[in-house]
ChimeraX commands (.cxc) that place a marker at each C-alpha (Angstrom):
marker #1 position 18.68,0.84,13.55 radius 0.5
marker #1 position 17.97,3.75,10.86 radius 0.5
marker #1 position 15.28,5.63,9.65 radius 0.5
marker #1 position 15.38,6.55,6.02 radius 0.5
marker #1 position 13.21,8.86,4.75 radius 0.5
marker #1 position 12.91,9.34,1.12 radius 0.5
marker #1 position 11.31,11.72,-0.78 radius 0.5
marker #1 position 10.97,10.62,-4.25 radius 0.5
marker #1 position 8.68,11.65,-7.86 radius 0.5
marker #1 position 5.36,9.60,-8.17 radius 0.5
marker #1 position 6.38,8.36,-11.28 radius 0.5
marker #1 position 9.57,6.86,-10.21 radius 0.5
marker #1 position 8.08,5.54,-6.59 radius 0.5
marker #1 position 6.53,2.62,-8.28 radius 0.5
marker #1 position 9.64,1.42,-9.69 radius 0.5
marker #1 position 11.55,1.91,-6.53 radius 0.5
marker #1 position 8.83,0.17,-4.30 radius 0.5
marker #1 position 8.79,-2.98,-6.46 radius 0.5
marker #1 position 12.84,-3.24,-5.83 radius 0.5
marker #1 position 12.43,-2.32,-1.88 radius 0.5
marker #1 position 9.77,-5.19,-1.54 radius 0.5
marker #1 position 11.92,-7.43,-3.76 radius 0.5
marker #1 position 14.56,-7.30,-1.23 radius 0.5
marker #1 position 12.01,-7.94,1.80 radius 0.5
marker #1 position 12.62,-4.22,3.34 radius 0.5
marker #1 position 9.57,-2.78,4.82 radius 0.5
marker #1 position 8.24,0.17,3.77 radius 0.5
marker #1 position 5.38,2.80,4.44 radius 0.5
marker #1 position 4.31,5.16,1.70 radius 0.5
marker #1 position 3.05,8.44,2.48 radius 0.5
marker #1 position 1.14,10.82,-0.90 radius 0.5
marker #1 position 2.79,14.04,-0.69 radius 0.5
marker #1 position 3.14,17.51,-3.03 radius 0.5
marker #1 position 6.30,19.41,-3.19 radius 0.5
marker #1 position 6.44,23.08,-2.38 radius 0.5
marker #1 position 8.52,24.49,-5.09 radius 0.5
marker #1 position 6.36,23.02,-8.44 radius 0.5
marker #1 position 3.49,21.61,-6.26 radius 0.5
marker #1 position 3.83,18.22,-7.91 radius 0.5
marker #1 position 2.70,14.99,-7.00 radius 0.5
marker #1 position 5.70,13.03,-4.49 radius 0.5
marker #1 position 5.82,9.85,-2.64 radius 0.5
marker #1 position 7.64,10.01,1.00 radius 0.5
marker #1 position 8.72,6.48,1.78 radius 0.5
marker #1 position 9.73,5.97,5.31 radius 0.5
marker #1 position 11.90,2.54,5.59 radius 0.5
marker #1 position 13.00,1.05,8.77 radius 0.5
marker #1 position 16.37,-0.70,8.52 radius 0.5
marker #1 position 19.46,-2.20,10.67 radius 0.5
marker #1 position 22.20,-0.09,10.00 radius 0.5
marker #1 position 24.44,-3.07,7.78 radius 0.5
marker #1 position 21.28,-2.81,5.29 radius 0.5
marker #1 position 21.65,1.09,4.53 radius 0.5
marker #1 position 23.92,1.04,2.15 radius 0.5
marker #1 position 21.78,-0.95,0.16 radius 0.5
marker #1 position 18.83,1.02,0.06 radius 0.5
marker #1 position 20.65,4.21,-0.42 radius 0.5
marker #1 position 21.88,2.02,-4.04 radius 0.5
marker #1 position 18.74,1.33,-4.94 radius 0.5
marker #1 position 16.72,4.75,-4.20 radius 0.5
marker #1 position 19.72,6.02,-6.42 radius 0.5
marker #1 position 19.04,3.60,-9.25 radius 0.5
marker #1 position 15.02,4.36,-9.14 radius 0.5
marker #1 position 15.44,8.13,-9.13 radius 0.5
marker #1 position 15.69,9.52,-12.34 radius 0.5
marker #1 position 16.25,13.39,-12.78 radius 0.5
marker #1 position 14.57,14.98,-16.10 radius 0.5
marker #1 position 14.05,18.75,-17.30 radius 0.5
marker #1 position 10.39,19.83,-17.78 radius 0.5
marker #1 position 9.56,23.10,-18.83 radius 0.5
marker #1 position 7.36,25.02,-16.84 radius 0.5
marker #1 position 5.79,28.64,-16.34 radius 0.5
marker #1 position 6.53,30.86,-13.45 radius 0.5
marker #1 position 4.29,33.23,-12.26 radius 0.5
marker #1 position 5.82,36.59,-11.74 radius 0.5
marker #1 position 5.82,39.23,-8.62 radius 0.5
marker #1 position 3.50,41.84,-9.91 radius 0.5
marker #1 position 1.39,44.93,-8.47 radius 0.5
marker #1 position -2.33,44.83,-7.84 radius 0.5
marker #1 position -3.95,45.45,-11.30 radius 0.5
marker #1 position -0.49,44.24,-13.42 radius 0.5
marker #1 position -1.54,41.48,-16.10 radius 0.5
marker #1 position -0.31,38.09,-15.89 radius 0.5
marker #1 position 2.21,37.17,-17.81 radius 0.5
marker #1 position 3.37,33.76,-16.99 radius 0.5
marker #1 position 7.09,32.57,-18.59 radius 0.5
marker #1 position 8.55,29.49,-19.74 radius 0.5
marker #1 position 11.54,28.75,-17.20 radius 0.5
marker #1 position 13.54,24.97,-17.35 radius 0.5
marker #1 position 13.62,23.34,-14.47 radius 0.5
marker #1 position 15.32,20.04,-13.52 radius 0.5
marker #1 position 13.12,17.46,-11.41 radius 0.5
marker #1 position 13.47,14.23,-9.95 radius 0.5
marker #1 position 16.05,12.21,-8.43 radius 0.5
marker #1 position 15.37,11.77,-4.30 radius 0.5
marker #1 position 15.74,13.66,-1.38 radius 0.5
marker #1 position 17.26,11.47,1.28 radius 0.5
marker #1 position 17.23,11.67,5.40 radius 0.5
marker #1 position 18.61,9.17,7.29 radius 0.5
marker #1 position 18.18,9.15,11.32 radius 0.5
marker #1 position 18.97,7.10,14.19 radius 0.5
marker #1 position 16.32,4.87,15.87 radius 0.5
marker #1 position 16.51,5.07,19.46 radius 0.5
marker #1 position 13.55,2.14,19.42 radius 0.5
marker #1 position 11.09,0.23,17.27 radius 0.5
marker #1 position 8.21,-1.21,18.32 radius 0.5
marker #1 position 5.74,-3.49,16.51 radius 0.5
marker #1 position 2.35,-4.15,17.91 radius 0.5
marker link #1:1,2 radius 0.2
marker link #1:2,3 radius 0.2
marker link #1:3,4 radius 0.2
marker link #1:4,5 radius 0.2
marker link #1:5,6 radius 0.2
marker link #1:6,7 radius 0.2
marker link #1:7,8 radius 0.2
marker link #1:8,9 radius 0.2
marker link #1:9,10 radius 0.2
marker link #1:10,11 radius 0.2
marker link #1:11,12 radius 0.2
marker link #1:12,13 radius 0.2
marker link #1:13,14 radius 0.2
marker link #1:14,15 radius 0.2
marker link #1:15,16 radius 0.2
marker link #1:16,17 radius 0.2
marker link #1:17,18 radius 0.2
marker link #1:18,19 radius 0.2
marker link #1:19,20 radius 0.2
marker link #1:20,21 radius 0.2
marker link #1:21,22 radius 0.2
marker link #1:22,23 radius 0.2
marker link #1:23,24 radius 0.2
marker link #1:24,25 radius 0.2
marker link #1:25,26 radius 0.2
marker link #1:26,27 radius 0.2
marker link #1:27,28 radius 0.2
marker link #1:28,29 radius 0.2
marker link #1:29,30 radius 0.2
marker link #1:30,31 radius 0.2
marker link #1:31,32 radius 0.2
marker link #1:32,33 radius 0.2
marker link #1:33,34 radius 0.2
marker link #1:34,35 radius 0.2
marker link #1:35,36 radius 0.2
marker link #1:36,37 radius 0.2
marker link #1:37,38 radius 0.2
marker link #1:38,39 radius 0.2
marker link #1:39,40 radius 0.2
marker link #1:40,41 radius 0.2
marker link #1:41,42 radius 0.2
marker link #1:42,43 radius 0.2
marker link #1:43,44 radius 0.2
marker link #1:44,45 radius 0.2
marker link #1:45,46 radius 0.2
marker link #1:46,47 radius 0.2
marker link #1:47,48 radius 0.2
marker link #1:48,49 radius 0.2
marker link #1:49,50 radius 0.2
marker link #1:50,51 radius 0.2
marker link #1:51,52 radius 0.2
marker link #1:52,53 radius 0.2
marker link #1:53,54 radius 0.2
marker link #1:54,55 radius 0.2
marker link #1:55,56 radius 0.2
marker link #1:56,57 radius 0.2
marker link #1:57,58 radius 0.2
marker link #1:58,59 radius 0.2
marker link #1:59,60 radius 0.2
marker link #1:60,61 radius 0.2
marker link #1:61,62 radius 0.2
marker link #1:62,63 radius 0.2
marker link #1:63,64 radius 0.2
marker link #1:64,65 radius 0.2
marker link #1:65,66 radius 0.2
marker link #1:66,67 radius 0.2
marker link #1:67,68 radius 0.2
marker link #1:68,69 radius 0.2
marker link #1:69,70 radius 0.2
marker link #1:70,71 radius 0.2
marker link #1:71,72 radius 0.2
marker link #1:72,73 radius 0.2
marker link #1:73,74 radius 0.2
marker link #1:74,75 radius 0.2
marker link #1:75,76 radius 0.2
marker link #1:76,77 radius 0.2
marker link #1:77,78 radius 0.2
marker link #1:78,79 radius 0.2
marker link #1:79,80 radius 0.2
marker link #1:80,81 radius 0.2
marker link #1:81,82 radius 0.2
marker link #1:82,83 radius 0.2
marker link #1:83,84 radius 0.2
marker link #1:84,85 radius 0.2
marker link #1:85,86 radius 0.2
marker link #1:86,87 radius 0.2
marker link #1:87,88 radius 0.2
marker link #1:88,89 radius 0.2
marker link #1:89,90 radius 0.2
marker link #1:90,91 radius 0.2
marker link #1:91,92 radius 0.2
marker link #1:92,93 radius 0.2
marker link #1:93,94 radius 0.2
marker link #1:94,95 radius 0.2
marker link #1:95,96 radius 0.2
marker link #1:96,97 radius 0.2
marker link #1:97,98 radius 0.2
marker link #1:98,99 radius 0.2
marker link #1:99,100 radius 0.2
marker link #1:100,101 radius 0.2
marker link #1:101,102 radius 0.2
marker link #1:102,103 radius 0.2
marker link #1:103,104 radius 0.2
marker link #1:104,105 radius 0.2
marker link #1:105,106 radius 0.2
marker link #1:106,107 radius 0.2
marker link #1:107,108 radius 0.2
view
């Protein structure tokens, strides 16, 4: 048995959830923020037998999209510098993937 864990964009979660639940795999969604941009994610935590992970691996990669936003950084400064923010590209999306071994599951 496997534990994926899958960090995904909010916006792309819903799409991805709809496809998981299609296919009868059970899933718990967890609201989470990135550290980097501090955006809005959705950790999905999916219990699977191991002949089923290649699967869901196809799917998360079909439901994660990456885009470029443009965003502004704030720069390292010294106490009493202005704040100057600046536009900076950055690409987002797509999914952050862990998958671990279960050593048991357990359903009460």
């Amino acid at each position: 048995m496997k534990l994926v864990i899958c960090i995904i964009q909010d916006e792309d979660a819903p799409s991805l959830l709809a496809d998981l639940m299609e296919k009868k795999y059970r899933t718990t969604k967890l609201s989470t923020t990135g550290g980097f941009l501090r955006s809005g994610n959705t950790t999905l935590l999916i219990g699977i037998d191991e002949d089923h992970l290649d699967d869901v691996l196809r799917l998360i990669d079909e439901n994660g999209k990456t885009r470029e936003i443009t965003t502004s950084m704030i720069p390292m400064s010294l106490p009493g510098d202005g704040y100057v923010p600046y536009p900076i590209d950055v690409k987002i999306g797509g999914a952050t993937v862990f998958v671990v071994d279960v050593e048991g599951f357990y359903r009460f």
